[in-house]
N, C-alpha and C positions, 0 to 999 in steps of 0.2 A: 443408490446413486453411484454412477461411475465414479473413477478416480482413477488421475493421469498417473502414469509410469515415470513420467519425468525425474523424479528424485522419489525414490519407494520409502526411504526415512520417514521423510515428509510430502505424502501424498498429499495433491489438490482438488478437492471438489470442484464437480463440475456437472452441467447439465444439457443435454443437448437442445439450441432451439433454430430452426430453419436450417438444419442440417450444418453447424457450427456449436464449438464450444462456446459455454457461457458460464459466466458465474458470477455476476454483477448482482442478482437478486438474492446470493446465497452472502457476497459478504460487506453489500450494503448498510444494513443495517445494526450489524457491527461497529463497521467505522462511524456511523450517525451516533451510536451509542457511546463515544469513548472519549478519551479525557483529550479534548484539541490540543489547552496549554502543554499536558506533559508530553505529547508528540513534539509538539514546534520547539520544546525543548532538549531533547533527545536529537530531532534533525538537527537544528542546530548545533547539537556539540559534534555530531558525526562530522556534521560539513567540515565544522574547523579542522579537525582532526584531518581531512581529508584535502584542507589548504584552502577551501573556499573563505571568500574575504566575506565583509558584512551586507555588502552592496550583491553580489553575489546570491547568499543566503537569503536578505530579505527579497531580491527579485526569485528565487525559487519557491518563499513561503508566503509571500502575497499575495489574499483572494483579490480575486478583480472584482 
């Protein structure tokens, strides 16, 4: 499987489909699998840290 140049540390997989990169079936399933709370809690401490208010935050962390 290719893998982008972009940052050689931390190569990205990727797959080619209709003559474009892709990689949404490589790390879907991933993110389906993983802990939502401890994400939304981690975004959130970033935001703050990064000066976002809570109006903010919840308009970035709300499923429609």
């Amino acid at each position: 499987m290719p893998m982008s140049a972009k940052n050689p540390k931390q190569p990205e997989f990727f797959y080619w489909k209709n003559r474009l990169r892709a990689d949404a079936d490589l790390h879907n399933p991933i993110i389906e699998g993983g802990d939502h709370a401890k994400a939304e809690s981690v975004g959130r401490a970033v935001g703050k840290r990064l000066g976002l208010s809570d109006e903010d935050l919840d308009a970035l962390l709300t499923k429609d």
